[in-house]
C-alpha positions as CSV (number, residue, x, y, z in Angstrom):
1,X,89.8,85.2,107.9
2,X,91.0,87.8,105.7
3,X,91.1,89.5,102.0
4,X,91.0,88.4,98.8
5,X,92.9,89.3,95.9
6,X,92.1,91.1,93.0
7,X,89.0,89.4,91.7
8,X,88.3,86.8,94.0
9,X,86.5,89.0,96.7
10,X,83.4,86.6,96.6
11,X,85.2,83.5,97.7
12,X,87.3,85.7,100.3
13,X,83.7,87.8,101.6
14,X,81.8,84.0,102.1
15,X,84.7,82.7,104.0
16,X,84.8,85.8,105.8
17,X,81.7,85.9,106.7
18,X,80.8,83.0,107.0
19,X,83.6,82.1,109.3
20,X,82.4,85.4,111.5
21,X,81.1,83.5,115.3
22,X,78.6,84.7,116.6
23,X,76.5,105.5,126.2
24,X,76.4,108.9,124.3
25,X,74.4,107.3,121.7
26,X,71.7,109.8,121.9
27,X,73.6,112.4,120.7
28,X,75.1,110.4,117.7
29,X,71.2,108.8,116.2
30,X,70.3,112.7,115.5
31,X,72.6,113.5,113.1
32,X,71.5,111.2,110.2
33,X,68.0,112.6,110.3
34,X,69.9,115.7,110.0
35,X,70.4,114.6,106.5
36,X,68.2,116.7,103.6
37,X,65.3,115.0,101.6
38,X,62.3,116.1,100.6
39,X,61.3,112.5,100.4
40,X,62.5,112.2,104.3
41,X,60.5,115.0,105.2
42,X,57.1,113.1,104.2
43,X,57.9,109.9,105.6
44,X,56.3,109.3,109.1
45,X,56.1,105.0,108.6
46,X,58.8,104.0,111.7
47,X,59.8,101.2,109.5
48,X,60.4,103.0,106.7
49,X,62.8,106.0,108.4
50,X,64.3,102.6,109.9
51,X,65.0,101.2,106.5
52,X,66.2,104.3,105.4
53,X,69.1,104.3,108.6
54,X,67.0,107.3,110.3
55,X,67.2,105.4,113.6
56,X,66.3,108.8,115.6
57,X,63.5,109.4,114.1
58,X,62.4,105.9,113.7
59,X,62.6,105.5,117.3
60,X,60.3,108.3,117.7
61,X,57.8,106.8,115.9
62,X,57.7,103.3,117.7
63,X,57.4,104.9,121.1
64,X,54.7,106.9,119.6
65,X,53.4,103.3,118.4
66,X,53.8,102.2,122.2
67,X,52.0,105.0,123.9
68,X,48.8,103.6,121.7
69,X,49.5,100.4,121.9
70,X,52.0,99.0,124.6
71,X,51.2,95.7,123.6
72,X,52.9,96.4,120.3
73,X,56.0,93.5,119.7
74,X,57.7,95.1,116.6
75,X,58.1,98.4,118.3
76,X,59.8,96.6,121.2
77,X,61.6,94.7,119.5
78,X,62.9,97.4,116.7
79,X,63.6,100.1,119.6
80,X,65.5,97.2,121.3
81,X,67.3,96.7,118.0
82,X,68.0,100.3,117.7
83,X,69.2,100.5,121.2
84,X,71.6,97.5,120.3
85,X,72.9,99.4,116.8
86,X,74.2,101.9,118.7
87,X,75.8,99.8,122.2
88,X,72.9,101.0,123.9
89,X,72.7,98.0,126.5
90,X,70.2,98.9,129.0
91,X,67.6,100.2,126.6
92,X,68.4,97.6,124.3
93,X,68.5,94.8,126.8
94,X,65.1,96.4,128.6
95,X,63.1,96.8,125.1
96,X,64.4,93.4,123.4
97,X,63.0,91.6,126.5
98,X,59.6,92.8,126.5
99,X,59.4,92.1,123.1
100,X,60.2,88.4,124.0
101,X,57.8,88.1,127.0
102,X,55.2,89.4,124.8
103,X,56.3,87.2,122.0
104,X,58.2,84.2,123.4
105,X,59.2,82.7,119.8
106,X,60.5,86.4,118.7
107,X,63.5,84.8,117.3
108,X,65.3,87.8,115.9
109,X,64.6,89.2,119.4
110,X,66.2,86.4,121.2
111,X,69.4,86.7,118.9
112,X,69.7,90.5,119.5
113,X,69.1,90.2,123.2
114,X,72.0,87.7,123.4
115,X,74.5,89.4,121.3
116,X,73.7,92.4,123.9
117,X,75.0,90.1,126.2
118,X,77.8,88.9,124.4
119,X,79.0,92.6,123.6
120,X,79.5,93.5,127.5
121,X,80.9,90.0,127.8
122,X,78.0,88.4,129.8
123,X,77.9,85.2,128.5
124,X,75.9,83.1,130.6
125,X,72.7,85.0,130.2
126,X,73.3,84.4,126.6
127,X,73.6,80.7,126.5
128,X,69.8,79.8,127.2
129,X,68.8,82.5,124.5
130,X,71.1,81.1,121.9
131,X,70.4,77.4,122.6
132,X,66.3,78.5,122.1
133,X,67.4,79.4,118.7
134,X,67.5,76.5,116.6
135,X,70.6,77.5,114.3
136,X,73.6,75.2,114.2
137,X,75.4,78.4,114.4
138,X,73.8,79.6,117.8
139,X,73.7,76.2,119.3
140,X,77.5,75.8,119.0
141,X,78.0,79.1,120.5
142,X,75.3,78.1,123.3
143,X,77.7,75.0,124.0
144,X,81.0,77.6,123.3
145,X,79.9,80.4,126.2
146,X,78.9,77.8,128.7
147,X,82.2,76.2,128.8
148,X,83.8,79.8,129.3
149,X,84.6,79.7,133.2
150,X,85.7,82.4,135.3
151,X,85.7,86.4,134.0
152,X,85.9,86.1,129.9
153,X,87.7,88.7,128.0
154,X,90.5,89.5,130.6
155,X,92.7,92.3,129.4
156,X,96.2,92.4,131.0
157,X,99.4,94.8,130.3
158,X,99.7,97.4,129.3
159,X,97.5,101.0,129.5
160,X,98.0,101.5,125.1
161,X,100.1,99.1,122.7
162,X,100.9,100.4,119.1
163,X,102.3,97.5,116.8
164,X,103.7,98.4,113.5
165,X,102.2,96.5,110.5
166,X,104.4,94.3,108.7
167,X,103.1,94.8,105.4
168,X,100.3,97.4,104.5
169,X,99.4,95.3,101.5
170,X,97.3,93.5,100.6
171,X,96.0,94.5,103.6
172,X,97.3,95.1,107.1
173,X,98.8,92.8,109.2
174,X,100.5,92.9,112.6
175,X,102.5,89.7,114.7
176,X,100.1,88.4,117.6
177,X,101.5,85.2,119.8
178,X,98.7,82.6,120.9
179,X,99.3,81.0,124.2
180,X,102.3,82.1,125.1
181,X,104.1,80.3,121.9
182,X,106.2,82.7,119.1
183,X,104.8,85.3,117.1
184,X,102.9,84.9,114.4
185,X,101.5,86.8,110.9
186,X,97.8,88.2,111.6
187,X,96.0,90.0,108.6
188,X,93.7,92.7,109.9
189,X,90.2,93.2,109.0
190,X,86.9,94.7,110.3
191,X,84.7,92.1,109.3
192,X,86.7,89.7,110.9
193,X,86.1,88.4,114.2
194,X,89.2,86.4,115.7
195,X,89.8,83.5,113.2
196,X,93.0,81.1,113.7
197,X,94.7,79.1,110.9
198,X,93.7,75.0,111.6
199,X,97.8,74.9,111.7
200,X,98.0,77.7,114.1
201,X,95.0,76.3,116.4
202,X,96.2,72.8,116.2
203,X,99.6,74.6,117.5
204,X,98.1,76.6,120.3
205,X,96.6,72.9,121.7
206,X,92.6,74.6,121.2
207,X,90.1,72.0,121.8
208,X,87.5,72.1,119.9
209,X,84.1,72.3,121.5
210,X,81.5,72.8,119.2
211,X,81.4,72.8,115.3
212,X,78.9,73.9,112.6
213,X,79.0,74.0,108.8
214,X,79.0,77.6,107.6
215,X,78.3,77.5,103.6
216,X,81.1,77.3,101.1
217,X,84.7,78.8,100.6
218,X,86.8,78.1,96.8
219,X,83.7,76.2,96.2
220,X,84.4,73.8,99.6
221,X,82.2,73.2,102.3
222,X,83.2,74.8,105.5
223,X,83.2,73.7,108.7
224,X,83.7,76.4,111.7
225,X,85.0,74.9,114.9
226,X,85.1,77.1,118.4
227,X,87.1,76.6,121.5
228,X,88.4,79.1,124.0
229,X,91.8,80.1,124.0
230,X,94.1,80.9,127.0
231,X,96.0,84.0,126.0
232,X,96.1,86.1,123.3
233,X,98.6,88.9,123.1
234,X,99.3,91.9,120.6
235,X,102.2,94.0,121.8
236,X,102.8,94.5,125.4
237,X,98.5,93.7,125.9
238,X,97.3,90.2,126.5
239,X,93.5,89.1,126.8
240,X,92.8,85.8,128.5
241,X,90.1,83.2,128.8
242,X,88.0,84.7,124.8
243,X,86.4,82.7,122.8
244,X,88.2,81.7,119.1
245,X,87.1,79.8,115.7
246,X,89.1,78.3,113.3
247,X,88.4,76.3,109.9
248,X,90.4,74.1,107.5
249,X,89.9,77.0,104.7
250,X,92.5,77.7,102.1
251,X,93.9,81.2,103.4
252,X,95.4,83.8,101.0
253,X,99.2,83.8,101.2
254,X,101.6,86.4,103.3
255,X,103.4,88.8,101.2
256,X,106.7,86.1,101.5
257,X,104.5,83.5,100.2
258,X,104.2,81.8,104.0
259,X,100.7,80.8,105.8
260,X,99.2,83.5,108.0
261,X,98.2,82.2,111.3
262,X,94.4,84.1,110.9
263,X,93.1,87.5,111.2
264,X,91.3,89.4,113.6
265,X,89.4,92.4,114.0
266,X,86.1,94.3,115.3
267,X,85.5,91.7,118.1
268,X,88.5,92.3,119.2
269,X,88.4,95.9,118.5
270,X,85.7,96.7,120.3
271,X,87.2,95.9,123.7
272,X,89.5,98.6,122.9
273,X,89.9,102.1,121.9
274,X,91.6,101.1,118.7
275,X,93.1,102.8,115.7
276,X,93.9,101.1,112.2
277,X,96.9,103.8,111.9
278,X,97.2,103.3,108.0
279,X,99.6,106.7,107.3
280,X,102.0,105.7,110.4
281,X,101.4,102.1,109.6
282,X,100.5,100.9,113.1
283,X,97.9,99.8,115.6
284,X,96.7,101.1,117.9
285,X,95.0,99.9,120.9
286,X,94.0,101.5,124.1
287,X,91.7,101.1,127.0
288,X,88.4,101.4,126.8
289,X,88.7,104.1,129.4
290,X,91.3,106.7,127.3
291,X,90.8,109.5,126.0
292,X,90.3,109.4,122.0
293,X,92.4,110.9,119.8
294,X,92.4,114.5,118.6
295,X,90.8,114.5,115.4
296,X,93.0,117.1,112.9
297,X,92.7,117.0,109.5
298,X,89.1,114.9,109.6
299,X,86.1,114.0,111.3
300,X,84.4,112.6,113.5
301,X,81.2,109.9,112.7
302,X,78.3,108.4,114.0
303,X,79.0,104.6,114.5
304,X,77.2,102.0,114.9
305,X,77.4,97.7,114.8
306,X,75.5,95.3,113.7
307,X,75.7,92.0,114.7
308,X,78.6,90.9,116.2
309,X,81.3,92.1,113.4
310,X,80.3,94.7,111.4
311,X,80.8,98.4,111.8
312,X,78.7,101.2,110.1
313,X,78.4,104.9,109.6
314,X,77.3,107.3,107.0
315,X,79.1,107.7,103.7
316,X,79.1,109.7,100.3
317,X,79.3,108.4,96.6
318,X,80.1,111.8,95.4
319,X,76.9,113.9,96.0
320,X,74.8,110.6,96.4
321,X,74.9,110.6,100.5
322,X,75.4,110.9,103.2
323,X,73.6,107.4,103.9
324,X,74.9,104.0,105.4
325,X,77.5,102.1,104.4
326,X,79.6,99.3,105.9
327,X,83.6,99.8,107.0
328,X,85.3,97.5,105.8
329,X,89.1,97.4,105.3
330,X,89.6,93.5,104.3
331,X,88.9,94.3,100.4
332,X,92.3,93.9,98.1
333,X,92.7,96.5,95.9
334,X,89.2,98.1,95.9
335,X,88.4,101.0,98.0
336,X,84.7,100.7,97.2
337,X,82.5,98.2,96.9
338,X,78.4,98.5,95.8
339,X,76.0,97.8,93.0
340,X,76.2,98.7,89.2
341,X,72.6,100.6,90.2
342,X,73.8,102.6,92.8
343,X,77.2,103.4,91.2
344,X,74.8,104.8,88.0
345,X,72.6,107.0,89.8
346,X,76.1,108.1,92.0
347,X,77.5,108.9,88.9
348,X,80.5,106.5,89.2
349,X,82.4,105.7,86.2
350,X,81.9,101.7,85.0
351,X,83.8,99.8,82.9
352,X,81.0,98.1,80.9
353,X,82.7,96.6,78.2
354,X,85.3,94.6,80.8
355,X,82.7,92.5,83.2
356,X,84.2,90.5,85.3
357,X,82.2,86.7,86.4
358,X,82.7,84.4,89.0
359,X,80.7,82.1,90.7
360,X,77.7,82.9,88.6
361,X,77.8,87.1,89.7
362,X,78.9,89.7,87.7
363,X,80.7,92.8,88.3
364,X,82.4,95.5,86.7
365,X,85.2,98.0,87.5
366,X,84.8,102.0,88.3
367,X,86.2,104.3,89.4
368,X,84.4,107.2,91.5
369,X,86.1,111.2,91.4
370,X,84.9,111.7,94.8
371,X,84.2,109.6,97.9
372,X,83.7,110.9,101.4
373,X,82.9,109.8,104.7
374,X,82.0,113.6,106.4
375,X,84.6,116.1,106.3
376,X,87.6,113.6,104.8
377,X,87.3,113.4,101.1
378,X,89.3,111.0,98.4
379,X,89.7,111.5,95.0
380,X,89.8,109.2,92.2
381,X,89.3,106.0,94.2
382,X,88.5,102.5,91.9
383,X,86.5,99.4,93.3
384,X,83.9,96.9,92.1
385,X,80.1,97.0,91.2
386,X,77.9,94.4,91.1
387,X,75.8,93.8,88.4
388,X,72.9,92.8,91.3
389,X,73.0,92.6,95.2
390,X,74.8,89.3,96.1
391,X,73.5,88.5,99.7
392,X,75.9,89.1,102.5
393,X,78.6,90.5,100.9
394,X,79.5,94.0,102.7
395,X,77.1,97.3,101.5
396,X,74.1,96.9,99.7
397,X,74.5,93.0,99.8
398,X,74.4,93.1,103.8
399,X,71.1,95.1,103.5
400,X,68.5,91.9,104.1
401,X,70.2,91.1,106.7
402,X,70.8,94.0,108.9
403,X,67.0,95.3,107.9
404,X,68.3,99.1,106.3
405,X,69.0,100.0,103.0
406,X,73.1,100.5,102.6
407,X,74.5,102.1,99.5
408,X,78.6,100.7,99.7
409,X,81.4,99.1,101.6
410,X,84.4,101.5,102.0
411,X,87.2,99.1,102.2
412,X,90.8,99.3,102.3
413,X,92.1,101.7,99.1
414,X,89.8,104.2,100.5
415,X,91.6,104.5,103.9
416,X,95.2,103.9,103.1
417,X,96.2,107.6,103.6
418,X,94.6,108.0,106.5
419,X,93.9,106.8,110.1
420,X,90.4,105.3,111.4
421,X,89.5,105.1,115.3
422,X,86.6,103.1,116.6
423,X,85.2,104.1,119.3
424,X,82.4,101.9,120.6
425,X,81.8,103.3,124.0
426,X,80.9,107.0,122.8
427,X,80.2,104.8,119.5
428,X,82.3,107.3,116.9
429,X,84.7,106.6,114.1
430,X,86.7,109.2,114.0
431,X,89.0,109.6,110.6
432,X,91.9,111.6,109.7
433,X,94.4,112.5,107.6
434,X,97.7,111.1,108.7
């Protein structure tokens, strides 16, 4: 599902994203509100600290809403959602289902509860919520997680696998074999999910089970089908019995010019402990149980996910920050990705007199001095701005959909120097220098 090249991010971010399927949290949610503003410090409206990514505090102020009015459906529902954000699953679960039985068409609600299920691999709960939803989307993963049998997600192998990347440009990509046949080319990417080539699922014998149309890639309609694949296996760790999509989409090339077989990422990811090793150029996956890392040389982040693929944390556009911003790595030679608004009032150098257009959206070059994501800092570090948001491409253009305001995607430029581990049990990203 990966990358685009240089200029062609919008048709690589729509099929990306449109091909996407379907703990110690407590002491993470404090430190954005930790954040100075003397506009923060007047703000009281739950909804606007939850726009503003100060989950903490906005949670604060829907249980105060609750303790006045326990009847309230937004605040169950938004202290659900928060819950969910941050892998919370029993508060999230707990809150997200009294919001329903208060509100039994709460269709945001039903979504969230079920990708709660989904993310602890409890898929049959989810199926009636997803087939209440009337979505195309949700209905073919309904008719996907139903015909899952036995335990999904079964990891077998070995306690840690690192993998070397066969090319760290455009963008990583490691060998992966699908049902036991020969290894084949993955691109990496957080805002992938696990995405096969039609070849490589025709190959691998997948039967499709459900299909739905999701938008437009090169200007093509796209249709996303779903099966469930035996084995997949990265190094000396194989999961069995997980759910896969594939589509007919054209796919950019492998360094040597050859087909890749797909890409995967956070879904994945987030059954491990997992590093994106770009200095030793590896990666890095470990069981959930390990012990993460030593962070030397970098920090340690708040993390959190919304919806099924996309990782968030708090970033800086040289002294505009810290505030949210998306992660991730898929972007071809861009290490930042926001708006020509934001990028102005960052103080981010733009190329004005060089737009570049492409299916109808414009967007201009820059290059900022100084990015940051806590204690790790870049210099000098070019991307793209868009003249205005483009809906549900990564940053400021995922905003609507997540419900709080993000400023920029840091994407793959940005961390080539460095390594990034997610943890989504104690829900940190921890970044250093390699």
């Amino acid at each position: 599902m990966p990358i685009r090249a240089e200029f062609h991010d919008v048709d690589r971010r729509t099929f990306l994203r449109r091909a996407g399927s379907a703990a110690a949290a407590g002491a993470i949610l404090p430190l954005l509100d930790s954040v100075p503003s003397a506009a923060h410090a007047a703000v009281d409206d739950p909804d606007q600290l939850f726009e503003g990514g100060r989950f903490a505090a906005a949670e604060r102020g829907y249980r105060r809403l609750l303790r006045n009015d326990p009847g309230n459906v937004h605040a169950w529902a938004q202290i659900g959602y928060i819950a969910l954000l941050a892998n919370r699953f029993g508060d999230a679960e707990r809150h997200l289902s009294k919001a329903l039985a208060l509100r039994p068409g709460d269709l945001a609600s039903a979504q969230r509860l079920a990708e709660c299920f989904v993310r602890q691999d409890r898929l049959a709960p989810a199926v009636p919520l997803l087939k209440s939803i009337d979505r195309p989307r949700d209905q073919a993963l309904a008719t996907l997680y139903s015909h899952i049998s036995g335990t999904p997600w079964q990891i077998h192998g070995a306690r840690s696998a690192r993998v070397p990347f066969f090319t760290l440009d455009p963008v990583p990509g490691v060998e992966a074999v699908v049902n036991g046949g020969t290894p084949k080319r993955f691109w990496l990417d957080t805002y992938a999910t696990l995405d096969l080539s039609q070849e490589a699922a025709e190959e691998a014998g997948v039967r499709p089970l459900a299909s739905w149309s999701g938008g437009y890639a090169n200007n093509q309609p796209l249709t996303i089908r779903v099966g469930v694949l035996e084995s997949f296996k990265i190094g000396n760790i194989e999961i069995r019995n997980l759910p896969v999509q594939w589509s007919d989409v054209d796919r950019p090339p492998l360094p040597d010019g050859s087909p890749a077989a797909g890409a995967f990422g956070t879904t994945i990811f987030y059954h491990f402990l997992t590093t994106m090793d770009y200095a030793g150029r590896a990666l890095i996956l470990r069981r959930k149980e390990s012990t993460p890392p030593p962070v030397r040389h970098g920090d340690r982040l708040p993390l959190w996910l919304a919806g099924d693929h996309f990782p968030c944390t708090l970033g800086s556009l040289g002294d505009y920050g810290p505030r949210m911003v998306t992660v991730d790595t898929g972007g071809i030679a861009s290490g930042i990705e926001t708006t020509l608004e934001i990028a102005e009032k960052a103080g981010l150098k733009v190329d004005h007199d060089n737009p570049i257009e492409q299916n109808g959206h414009k967007r201009y070059r820059i290059r900022a001095e100084r990015l940051s994501l806590g204690r790790v800092v870049r210099r000098d570090v070019r991307g793209y701005a868009f003249e205005k948001v483009v809906p549900g491409m990564p940053g400021p253009g995922a905003s609507a959909q997540f419900g709080f305001d993000l400023i920029a995607n840091f994407s793959h430029e940005f961390f080539e120097p460095l390594a990034i581990t997610f943890d989504y049990t104690s829900m940190r990203l921890s970044v250093t220098r390699g």
